[in-house]
DSSP file (Angstrom, degrees, kcal/mol; ACC not computed):
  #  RESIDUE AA STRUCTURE BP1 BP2  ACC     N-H-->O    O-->H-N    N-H-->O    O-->H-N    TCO  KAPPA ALPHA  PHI   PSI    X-CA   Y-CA   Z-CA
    1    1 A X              0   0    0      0, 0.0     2,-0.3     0, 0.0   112,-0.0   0.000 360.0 360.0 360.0 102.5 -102.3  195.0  -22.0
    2    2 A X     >  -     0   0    0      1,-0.1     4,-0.8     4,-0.0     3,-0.4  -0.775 360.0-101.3-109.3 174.2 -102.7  198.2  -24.0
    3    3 A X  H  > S+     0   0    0     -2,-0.3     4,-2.2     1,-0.3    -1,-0.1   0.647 123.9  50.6 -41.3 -29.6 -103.4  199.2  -27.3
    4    4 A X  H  > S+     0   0    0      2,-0.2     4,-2.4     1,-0.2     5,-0.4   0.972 104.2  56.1 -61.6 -63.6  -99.8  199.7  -27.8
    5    5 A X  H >> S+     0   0    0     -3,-0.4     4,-3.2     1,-0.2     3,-0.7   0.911 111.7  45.5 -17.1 -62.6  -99.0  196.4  -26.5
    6    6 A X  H 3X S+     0   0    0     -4,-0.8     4,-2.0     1,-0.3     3,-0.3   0.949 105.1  58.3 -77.1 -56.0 -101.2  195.0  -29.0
    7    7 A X  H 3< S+     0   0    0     -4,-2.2     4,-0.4     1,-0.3    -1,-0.3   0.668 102.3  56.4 -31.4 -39.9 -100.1  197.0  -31.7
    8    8 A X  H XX S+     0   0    0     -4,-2.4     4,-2.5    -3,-0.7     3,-1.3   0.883 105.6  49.5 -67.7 -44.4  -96.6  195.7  -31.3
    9    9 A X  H 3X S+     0   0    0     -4,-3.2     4,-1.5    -5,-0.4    -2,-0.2   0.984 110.3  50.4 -45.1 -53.4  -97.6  192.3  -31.6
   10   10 A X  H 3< S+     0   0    0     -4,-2.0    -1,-0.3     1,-0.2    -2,-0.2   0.508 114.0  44.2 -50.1 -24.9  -99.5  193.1  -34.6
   11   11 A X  H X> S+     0   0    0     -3,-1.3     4,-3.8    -4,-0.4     3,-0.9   0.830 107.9  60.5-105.6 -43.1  -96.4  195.0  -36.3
   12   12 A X  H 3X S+     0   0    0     -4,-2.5     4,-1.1     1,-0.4    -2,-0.2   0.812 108.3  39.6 -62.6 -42.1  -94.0  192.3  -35.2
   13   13 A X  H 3X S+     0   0    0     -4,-1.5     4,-1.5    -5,-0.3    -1,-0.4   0.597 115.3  54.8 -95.0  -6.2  -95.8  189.2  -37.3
   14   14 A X  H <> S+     0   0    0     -3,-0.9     4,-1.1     2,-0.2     3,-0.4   0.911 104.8  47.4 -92.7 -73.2  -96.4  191.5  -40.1
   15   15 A X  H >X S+     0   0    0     -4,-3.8     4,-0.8     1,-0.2     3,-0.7   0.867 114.7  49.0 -50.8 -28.7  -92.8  192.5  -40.4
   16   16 A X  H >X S+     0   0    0     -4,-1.1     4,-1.6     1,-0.3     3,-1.3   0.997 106.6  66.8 -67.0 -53.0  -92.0  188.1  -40.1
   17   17 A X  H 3< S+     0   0    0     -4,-1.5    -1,-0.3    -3,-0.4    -2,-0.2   0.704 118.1  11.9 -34.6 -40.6  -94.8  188.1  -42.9
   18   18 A X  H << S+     0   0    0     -4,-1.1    -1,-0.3    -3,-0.7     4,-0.2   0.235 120.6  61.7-129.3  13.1  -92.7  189.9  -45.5
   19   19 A X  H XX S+     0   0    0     -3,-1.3     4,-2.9    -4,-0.8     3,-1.3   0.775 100.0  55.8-122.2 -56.3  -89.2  190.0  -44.4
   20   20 A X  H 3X S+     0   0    0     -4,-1.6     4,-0.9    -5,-0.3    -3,-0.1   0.762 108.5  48.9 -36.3 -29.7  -88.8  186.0  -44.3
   21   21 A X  H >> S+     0   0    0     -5,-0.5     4,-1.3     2,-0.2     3,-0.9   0.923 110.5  50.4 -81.6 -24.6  -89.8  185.9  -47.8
   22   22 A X  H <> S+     0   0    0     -3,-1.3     4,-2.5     1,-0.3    -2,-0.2   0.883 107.4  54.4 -94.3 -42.8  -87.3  188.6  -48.7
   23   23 A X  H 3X S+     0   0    0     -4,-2.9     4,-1.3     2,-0.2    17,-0.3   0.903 105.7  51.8 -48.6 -33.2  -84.8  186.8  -47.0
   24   24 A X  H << S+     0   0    0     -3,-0.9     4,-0.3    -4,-0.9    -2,-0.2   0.902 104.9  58.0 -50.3 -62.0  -85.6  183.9  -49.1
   25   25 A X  H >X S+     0   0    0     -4,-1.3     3,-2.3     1,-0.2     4,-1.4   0.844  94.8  65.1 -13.7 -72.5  -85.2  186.2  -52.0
   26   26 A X  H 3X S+     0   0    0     -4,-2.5     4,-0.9     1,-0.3    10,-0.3   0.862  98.7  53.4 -38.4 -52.7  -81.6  187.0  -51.0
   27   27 A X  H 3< S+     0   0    0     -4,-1.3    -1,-0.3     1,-0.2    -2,-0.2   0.680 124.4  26.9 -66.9  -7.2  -80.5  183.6  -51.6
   28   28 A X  H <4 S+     0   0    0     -3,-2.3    -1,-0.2    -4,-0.3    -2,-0.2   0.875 124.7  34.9 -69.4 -79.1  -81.9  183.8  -54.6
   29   29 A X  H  < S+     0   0    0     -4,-1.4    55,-1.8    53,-0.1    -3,-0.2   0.908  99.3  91.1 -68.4 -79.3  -82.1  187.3  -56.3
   30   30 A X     <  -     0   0    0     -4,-0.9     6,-0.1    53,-0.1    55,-0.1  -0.023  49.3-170.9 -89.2 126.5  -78.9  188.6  -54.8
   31   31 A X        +     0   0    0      1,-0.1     2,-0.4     4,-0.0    54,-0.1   0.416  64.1  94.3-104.4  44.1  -75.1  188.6  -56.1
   32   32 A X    >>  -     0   0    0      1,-0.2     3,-2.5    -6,-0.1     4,-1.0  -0.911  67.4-146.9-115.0 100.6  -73.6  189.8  -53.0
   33   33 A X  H 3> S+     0   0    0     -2,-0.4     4,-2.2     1,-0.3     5,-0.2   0.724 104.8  56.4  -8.2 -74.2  -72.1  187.4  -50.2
   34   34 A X  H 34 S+     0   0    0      2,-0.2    -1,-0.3     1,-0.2     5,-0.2   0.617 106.5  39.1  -4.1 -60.2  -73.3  190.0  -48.0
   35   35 A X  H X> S+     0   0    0     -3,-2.5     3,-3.3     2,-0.2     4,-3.0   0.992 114.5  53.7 -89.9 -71.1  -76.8  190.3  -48.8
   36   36 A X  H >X S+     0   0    0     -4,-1.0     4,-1.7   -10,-0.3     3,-0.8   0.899 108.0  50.3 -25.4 -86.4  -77.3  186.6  -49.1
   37   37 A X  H 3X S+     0   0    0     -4,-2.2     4,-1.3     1,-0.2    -1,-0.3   0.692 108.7  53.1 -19.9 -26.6  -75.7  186.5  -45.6
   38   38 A X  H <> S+     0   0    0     -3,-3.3     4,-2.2    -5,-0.2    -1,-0.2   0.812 105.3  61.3 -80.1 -42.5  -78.7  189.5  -44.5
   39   39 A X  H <X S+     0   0    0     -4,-3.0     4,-2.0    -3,-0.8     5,-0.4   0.940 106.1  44.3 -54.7 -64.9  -81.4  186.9  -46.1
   40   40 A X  H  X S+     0   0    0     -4,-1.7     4,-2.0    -5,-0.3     5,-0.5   0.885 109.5  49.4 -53.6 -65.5  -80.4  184.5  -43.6
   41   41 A X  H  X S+     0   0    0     -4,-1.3     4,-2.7    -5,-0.2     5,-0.4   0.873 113.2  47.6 -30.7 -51.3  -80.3  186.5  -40.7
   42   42 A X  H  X>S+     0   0    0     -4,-2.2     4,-3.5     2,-0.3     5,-0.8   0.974 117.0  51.1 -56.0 -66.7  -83.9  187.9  -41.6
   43   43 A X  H  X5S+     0   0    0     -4,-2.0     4,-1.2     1,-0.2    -1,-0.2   0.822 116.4  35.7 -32.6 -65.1  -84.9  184.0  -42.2
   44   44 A X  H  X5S+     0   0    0     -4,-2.0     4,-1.2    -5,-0.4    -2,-0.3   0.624 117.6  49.5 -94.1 -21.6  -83.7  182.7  -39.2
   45   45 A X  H  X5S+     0   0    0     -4,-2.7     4,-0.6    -5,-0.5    -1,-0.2   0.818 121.6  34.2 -99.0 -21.7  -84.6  185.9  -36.5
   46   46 A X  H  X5S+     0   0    0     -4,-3.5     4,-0.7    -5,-0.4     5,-0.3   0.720 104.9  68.4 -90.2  -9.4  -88.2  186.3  -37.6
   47   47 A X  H >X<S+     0   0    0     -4,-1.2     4,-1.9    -5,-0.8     3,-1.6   0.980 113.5  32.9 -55.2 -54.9  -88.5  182.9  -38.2
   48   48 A X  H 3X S+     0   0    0     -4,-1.2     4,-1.4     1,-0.3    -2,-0.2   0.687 118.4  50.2 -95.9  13.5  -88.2  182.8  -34.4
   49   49 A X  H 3X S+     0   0    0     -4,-0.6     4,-3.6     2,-0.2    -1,-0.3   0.641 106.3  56.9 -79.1 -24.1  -89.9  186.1  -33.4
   50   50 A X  H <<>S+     0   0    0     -3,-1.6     5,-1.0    -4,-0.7    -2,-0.2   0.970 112.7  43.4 -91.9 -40.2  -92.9  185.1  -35.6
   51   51 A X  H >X5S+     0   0    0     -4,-1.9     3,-1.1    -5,-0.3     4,-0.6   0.894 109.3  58.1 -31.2 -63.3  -93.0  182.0  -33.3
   52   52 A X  H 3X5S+     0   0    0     -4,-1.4     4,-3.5     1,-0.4     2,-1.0   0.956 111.4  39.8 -27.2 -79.1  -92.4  184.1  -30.3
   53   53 A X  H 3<5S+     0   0    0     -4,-3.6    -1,-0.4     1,-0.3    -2,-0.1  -0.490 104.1  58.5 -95.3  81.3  -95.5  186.1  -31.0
   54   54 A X  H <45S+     0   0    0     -3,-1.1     4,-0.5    -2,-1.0    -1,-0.3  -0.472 110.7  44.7 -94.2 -18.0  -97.9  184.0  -32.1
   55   55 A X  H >X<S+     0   0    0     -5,-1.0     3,-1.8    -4,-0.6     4,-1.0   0.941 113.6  53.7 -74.5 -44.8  -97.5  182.0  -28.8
   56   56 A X  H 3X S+     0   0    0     -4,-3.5     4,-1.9     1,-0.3     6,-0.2   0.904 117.8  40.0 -52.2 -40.5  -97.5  185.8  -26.8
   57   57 A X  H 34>S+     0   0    0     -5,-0.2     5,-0.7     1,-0.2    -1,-0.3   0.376 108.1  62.4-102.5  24.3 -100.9  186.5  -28.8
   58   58 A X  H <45S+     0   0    0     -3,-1.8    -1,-0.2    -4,-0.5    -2,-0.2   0.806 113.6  27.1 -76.5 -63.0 -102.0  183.6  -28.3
   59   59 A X  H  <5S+     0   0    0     -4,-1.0    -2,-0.2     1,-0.1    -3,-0.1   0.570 119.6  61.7 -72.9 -23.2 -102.1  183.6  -24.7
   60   60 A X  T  <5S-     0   0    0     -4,-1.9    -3,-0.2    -5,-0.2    -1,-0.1   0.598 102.8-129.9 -72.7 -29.1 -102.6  187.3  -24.9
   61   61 A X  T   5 +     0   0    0      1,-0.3     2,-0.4    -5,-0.2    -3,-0.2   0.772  59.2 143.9  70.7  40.0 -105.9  186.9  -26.9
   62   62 A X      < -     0   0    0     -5,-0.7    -1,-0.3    -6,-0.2     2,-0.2  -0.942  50.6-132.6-107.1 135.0 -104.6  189.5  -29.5
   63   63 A X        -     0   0    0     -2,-0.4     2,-0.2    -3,-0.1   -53,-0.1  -0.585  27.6-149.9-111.6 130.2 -105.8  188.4  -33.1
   64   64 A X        -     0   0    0     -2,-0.2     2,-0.1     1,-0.1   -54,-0.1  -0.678  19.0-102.2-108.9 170.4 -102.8  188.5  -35.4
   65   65 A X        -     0   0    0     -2,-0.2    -1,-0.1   -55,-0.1     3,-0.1  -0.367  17.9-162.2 -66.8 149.2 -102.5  189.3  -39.4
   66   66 A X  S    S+     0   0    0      1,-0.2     2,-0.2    -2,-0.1    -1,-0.1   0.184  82.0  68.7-110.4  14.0 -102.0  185.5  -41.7
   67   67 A X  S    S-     0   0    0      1,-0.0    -1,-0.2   -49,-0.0   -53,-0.1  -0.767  85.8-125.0-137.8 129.5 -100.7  188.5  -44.3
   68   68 A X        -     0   0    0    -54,-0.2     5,-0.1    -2,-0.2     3,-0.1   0.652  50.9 -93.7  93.5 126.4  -98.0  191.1  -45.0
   69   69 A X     >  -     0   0    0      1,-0.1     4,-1.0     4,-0.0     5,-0.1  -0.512  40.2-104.9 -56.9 157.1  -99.6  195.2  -45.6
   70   70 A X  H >> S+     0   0    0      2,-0.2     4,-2.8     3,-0.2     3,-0.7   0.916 124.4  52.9 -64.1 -49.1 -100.2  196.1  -49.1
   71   71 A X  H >> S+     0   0    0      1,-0.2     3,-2.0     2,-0.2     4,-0.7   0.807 110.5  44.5 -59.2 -76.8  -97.0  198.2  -48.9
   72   72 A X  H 3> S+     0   0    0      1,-0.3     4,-1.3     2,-0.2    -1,-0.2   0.511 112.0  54.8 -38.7 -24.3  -95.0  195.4  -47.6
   73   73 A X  H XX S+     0   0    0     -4,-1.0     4,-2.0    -3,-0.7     3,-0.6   0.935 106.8  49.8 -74.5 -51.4  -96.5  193.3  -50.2
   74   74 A X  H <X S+     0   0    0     -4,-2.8     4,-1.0    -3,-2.0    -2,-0.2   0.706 104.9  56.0 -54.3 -30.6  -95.5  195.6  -52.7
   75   75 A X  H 3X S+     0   0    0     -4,-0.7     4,-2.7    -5,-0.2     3,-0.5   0.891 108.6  48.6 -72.4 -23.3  -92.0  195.7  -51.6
   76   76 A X  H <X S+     0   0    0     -4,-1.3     4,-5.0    -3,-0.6     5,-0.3   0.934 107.7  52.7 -65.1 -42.5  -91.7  191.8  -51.9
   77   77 A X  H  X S+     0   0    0     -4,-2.0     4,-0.8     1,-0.2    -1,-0.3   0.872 107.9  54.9 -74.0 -30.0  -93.2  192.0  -55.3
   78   78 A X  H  < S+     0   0    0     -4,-1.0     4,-0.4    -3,-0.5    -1,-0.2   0.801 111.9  45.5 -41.4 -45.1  -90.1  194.9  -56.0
   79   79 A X  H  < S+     0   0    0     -4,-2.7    -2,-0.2     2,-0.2    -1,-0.1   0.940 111.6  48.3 -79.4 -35.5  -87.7  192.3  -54.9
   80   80 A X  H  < S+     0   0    0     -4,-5.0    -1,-0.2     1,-0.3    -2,-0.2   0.837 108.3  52.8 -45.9 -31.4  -89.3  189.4  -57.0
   81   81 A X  S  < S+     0   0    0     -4,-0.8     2,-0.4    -5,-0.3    -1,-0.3   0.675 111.2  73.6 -98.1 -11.5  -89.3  191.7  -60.2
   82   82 A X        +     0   0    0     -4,-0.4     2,-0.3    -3,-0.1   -53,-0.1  -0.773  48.8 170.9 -93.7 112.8  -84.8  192.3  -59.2
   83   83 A X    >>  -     0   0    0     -2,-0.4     4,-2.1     4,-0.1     3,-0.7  -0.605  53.3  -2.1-121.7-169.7  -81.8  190.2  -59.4
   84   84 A X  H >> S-     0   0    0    -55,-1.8     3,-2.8    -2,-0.3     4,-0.8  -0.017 123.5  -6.4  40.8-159.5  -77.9  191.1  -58.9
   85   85 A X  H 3> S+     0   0    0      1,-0.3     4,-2.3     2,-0.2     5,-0.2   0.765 138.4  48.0 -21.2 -62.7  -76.9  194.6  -58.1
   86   86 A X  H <> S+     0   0    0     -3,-0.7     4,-1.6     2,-0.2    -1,-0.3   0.813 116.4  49.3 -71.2 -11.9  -80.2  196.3  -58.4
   87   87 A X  H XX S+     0   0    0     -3,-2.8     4,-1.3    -4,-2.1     3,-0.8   0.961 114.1  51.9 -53.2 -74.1  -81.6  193.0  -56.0
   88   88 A X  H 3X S+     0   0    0     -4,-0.8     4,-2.6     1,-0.3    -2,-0.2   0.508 110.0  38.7 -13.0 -76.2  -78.8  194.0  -54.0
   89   89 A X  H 3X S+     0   0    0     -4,-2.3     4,-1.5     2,-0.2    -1,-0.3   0.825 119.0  51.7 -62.1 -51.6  -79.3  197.8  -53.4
   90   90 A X  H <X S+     0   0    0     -4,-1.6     4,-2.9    -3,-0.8     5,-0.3   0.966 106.0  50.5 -29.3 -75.2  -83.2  197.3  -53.1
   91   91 A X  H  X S+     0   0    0     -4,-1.3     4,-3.2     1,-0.2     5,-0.3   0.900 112.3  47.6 -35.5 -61.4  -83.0  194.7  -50.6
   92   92 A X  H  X S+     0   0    0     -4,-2.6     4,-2.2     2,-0.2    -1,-0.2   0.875 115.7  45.5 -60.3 -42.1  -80.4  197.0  -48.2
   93   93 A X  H  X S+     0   0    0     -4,-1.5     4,-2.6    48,-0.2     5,-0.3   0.996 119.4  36.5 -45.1 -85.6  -82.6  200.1  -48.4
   94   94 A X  H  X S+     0   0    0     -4,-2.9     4,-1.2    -5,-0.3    -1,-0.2   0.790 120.0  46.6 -38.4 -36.3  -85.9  198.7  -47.9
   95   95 A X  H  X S+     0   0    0     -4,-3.2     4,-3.1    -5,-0.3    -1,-0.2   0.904 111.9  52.5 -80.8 -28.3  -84.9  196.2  -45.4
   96   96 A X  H  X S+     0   0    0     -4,-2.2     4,-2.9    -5,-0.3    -2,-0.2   0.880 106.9  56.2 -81.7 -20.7  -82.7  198.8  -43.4
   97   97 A X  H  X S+     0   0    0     -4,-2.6     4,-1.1     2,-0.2    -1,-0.2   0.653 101.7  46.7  -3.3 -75.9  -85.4  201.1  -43.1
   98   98 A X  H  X S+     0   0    0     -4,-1.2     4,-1.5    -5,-0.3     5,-0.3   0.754 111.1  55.2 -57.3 -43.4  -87.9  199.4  -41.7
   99   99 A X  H >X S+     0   0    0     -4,-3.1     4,-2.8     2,-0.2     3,-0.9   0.989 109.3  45.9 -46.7 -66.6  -85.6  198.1  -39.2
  100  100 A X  H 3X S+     0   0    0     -4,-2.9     4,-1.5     1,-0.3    -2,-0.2   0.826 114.8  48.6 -62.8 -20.9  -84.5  201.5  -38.2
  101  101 A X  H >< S+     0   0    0     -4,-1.1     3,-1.3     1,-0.2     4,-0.3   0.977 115.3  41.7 -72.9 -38.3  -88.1  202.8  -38.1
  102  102 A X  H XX S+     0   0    0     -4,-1.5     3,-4.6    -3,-0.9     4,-1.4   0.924 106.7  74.6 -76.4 -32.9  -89.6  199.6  -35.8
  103  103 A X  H 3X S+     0   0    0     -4,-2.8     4,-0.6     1,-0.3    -1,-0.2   0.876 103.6  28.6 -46.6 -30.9  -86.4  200.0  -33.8
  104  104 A X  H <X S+     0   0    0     -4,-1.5     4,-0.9    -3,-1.3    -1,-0.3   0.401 114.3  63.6-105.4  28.0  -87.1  202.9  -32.0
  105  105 A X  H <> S+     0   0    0     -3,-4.6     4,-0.9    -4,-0.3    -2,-0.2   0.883 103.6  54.4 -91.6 -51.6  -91.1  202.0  -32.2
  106  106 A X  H  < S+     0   0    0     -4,-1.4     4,-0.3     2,-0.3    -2,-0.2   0.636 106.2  54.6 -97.9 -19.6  -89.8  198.7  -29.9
  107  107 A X  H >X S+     0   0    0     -4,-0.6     4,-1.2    -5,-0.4     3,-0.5   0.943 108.4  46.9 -83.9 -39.5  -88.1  201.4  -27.1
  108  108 A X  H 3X S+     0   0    0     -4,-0.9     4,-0.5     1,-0.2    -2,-0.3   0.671 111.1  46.1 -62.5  -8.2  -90.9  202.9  -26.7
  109  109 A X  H 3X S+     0   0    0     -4,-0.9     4,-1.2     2,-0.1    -1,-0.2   0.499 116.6  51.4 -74.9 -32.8  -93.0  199.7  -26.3
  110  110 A X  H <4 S+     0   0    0     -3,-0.5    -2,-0.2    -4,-0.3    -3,-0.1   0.992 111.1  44.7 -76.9 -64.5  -90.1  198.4  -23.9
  111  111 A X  H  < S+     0   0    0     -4,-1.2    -1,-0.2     1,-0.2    -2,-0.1   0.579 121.5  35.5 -41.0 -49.2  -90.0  201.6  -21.6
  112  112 A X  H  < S+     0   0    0     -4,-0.5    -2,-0.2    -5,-0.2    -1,-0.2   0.885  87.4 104.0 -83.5 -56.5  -93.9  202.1  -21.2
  113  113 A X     <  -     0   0    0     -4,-1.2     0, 0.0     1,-0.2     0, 0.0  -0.093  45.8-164.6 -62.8 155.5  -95.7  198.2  -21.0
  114  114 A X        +     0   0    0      5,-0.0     2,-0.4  -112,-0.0    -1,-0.2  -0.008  62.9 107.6-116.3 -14.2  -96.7  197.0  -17.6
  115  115 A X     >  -     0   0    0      1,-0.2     4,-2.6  -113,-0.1     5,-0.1  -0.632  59.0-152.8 -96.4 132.9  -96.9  193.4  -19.4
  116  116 A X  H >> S+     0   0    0     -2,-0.4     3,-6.2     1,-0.2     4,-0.9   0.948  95.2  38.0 -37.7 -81.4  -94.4  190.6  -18.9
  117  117 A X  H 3> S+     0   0    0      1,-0.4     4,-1.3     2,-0.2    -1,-0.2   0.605 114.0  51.5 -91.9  -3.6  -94.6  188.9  -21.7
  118  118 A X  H 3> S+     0   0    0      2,-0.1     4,-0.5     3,-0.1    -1,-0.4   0.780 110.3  57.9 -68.7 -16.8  -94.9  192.0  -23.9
  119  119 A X  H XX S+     0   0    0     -3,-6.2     4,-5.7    -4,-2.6     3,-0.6   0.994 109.6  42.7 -61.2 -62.1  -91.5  193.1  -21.6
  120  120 A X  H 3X S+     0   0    0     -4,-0.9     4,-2.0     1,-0.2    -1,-0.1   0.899 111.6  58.5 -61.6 -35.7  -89.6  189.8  -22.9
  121  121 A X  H 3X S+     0   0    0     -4,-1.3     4,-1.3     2,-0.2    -1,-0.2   0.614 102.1  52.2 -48.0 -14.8  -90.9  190.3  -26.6
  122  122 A X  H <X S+     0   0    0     -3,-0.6     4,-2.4    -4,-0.5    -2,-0.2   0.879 107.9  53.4-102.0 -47.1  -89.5  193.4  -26.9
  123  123 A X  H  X S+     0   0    0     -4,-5.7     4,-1.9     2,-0.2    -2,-0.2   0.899 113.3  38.5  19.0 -95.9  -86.3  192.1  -25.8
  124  124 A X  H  X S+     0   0    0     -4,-2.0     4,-3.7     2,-0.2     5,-0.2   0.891 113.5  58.1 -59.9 -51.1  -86.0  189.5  -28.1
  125  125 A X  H  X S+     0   0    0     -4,-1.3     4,-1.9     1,-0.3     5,-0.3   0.926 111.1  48.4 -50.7 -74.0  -87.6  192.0  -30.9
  126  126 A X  H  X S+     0   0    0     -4,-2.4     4,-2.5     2,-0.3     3,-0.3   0.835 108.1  52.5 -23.4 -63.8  -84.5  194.3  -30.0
  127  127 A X  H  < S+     0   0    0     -4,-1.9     3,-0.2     1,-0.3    -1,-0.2   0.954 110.1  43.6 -51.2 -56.3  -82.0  191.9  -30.3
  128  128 A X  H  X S+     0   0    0     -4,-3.7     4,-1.1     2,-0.2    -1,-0.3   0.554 113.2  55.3 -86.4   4.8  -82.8  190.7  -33.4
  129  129 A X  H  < S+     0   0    0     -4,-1.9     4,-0.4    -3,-0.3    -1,-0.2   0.834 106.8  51.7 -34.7 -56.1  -83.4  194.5  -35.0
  130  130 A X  T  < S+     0   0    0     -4,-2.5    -2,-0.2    -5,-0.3    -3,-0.1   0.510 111.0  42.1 -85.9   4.6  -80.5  195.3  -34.0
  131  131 A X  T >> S+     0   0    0     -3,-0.3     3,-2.1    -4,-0.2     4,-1.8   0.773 111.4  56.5 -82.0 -43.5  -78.5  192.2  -35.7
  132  132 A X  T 3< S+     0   0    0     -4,-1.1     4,-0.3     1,-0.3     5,-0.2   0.620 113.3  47.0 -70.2  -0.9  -80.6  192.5  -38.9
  133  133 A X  T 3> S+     0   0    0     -4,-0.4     4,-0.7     2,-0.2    -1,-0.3   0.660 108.2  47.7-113.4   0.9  -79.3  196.2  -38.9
  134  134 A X  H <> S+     0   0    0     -3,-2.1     4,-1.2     3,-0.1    -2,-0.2   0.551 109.8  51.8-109.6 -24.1  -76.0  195.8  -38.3
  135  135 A X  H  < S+     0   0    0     -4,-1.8    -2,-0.2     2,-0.2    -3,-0.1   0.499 108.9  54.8-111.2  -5.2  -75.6  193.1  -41.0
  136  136 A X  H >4>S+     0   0    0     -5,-0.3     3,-2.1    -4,-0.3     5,-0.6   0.871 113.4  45.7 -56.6 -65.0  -77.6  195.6  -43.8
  137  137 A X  H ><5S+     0   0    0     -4,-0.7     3,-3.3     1,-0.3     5,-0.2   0.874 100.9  54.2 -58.0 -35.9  -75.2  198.0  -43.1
  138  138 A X  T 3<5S+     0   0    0     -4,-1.2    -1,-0.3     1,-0.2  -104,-0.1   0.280  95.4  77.8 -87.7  42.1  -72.1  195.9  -43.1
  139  139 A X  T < 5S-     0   0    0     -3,-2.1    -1,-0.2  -105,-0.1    -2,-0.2   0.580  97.5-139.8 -90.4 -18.1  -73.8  195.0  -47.2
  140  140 A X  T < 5S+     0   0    0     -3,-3.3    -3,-0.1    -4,-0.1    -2,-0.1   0.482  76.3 104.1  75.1  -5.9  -72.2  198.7  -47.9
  141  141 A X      < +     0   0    0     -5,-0.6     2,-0.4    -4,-0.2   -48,-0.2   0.359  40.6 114.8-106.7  23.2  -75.1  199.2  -49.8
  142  142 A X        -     0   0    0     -5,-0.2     2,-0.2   -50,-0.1   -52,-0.1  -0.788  57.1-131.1-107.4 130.5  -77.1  201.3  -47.8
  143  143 A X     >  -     0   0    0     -2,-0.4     4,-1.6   -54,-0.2    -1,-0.1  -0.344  12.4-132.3 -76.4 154.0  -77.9  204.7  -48.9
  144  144 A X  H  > S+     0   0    0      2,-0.2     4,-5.9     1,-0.2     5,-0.3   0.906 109.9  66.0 -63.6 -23.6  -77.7  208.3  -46.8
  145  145 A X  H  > S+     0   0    0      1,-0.2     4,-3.2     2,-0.2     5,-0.4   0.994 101.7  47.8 -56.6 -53.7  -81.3  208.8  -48.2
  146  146 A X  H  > S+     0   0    0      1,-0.2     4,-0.9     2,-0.2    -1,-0.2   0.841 110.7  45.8 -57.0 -45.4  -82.2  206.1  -46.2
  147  147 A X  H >X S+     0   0    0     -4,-1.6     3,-1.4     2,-0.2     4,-1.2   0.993 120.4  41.3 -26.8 -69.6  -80.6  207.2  -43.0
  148  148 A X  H 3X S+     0   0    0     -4,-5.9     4,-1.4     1,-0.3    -2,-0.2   0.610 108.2  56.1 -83.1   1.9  -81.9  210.4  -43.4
  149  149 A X  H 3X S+     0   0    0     -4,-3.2     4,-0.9    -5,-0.3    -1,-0.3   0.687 110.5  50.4 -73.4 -20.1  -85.4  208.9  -44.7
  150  150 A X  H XX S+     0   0    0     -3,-1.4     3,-3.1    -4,-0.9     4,-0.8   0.965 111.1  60.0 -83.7 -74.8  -85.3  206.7  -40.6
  151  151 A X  H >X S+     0   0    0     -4,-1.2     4,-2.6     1,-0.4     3,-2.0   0.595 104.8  41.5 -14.5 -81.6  -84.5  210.4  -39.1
  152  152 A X  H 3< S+     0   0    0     -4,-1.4    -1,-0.4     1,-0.3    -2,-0.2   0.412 115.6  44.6 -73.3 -23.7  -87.1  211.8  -40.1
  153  153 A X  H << S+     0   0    0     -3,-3.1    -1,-0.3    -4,-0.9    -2,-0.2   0.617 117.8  43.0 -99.4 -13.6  -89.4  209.5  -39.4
  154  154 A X  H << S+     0   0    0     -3,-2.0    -2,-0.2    -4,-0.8    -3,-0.2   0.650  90.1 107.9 -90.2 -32.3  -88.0  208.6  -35.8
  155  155 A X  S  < S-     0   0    0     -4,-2.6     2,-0.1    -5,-0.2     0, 0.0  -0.471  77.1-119.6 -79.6 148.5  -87.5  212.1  -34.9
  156  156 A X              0   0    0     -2,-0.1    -1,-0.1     1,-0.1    -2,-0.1  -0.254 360.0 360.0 -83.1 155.4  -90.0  213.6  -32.3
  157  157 A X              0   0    0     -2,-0.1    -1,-0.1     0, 0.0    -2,-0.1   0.426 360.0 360.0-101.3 360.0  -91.9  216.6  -34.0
């Protein structure tokens, strides 16, 4: 188990922490089929990731967050203060974002760990990244800033 390892865990329930309420949000906030339809994914694949790792750090002995980052907090509180269109446009940005940045944070976690059960969490954590990013995108609403804001932050320096 290394510090990366651990670090994933740690990133993984954080992201469940604030992306399940923003899914919540959707159904709520948003006036796009679409986006509603993103809420739900988000609910329902960190609902079972968040599951996922707290049994992994559980067993793991790795002490998880009970809250959300102050940035993440602050985006929630962005989406609360939004409805319709500008919900709408918020939501895809932010959300698709963060997905593309963890995404390639979760191959390098995958590639390196010597732990089982960090091996199969990063899996699962893959799979459902890469639905929650494919179903942002198909909202239409996602900007090129945002692409090229994931670039830059994914590419090696």
């Amino acid at each position: 188990m290394t510090e990366v390892d651990k670090t994933f865990l740690v990133k993984v329930r954080q992201a469940g922490l604030w992306e399940i309420p923003a899914g919540r949000l959707a159904q709520t906030n948003a006036s796009s089929e679409a986006v509603k339809r993103a809420g739900l994914h988000l609910i329902d694949g960190h609902s079972k990731l968040d599951q996922l790792v707290r049994e992994d750090a559980k067993i793991l002995g790795v002490p998880l967050p009970e809250e959300a980052t102050a940035e993440q907090q602050g985006w929630v509180t962005q989406m609360e203060n939004a409805r319709g269109v500008e919900f709408d446009r918020l939501f895809a940005n932010l959300l698709r974002s963060s997905h593309g940045k963890i995404f390639a944070t979760i191959g390098e976690v995958r590639a390196a760990t010597q732990n089982d059960l960090i091996r199969r969490h990063s899996r699962q954590a893959n799979q459902t990244v890469l639905d929650h990013l494919e179903v942002l995108e198909d909202t239409g609403l996602v900007d090129s800033a945002t692409f090229d804001d994931v670039e830059k932050s994914v590419t090696p320096q």
